[in-house]
C-alpha positions as CSV (number, residue, x, y, z in Angstrom):
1,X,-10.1,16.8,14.9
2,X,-11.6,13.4,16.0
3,X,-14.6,13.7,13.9
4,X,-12.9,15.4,11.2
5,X,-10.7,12.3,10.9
6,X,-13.9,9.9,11.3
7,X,-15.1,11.3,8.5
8,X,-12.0,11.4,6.2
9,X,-11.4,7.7,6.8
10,X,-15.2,7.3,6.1
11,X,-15.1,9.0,2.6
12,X,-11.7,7.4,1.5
13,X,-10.2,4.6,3.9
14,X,-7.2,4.1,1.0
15,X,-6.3,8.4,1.2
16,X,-6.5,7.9,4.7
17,X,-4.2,5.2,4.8
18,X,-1.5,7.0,2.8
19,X,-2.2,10.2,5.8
20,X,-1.1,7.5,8.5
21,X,2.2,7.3,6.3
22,X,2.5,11.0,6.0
23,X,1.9,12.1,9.9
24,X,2.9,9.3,11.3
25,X,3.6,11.8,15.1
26,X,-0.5,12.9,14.5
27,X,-1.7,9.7,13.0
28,X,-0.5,5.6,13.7
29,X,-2.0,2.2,14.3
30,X,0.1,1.7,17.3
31,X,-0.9,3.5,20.2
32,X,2.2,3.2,21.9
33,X,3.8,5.8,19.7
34,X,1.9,8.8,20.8
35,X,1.7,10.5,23.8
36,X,-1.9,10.9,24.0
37,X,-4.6,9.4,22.6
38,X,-7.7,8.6,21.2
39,X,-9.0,6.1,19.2
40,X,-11.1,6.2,15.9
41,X,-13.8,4.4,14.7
42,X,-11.1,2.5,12.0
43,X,-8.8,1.5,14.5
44,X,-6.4,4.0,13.7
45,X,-5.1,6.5,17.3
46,X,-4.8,10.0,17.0
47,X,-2.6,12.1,19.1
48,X,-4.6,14.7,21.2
49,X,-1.9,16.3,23.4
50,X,-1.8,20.0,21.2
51,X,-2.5,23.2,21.0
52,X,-5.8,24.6,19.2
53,X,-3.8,26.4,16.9
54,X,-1.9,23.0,16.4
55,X,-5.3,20.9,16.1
56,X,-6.7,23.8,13.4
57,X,-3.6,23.2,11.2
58,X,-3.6,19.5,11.3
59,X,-7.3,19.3,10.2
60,X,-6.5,22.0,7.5
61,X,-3.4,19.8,6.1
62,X,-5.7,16.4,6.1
63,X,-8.6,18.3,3.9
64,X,-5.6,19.8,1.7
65,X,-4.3,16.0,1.8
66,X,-7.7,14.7,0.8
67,X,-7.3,17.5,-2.1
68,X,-10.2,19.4,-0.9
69,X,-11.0,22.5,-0.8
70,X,-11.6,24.8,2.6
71,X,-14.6,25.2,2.0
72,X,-15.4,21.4,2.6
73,X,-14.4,22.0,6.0
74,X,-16.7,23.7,8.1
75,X,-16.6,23.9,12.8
76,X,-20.1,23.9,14.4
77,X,-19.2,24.8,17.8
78,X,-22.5,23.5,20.3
């Protein structure tokens, strides 16, 4: 999810602003708002306290957000 958000804020920082508006209990600027955190490369802190199943379906909304397609989004487990 971490890099998957790296790279979204990469690609379009203005998109990625409007996602901090729309999931603001996944995504905000102040850290005090979520439970758990960790911290992007912009600044921004995402919550990290959820389920896989949770994590999958966040990741899938912000590349349907970013109006991409599924196909854009692809796991490389190591």
């Amino acid at each position: 999810m971490e890099n998957t958000l790296n790279v979204l804020a990469d690609v379009d920082p203005d998109t990625f602003e409007l996602l901090i508006n729309e999931y603001p209990r996944f995504l905000n600027k102040d850290k005090s708002k979520l439970r758990a955190i960790r911290e992007l490369k912009n600044g921004c802190f995402v919550e990290v306290n959820l389920s896989a199943k949770s994590v999958e379906k966040f990741c899938r909304q912000t590349i349907d957000f970013f109006e991409l397609s599924p196909d854009d989004w692809k796991i490389q487990v190591v």
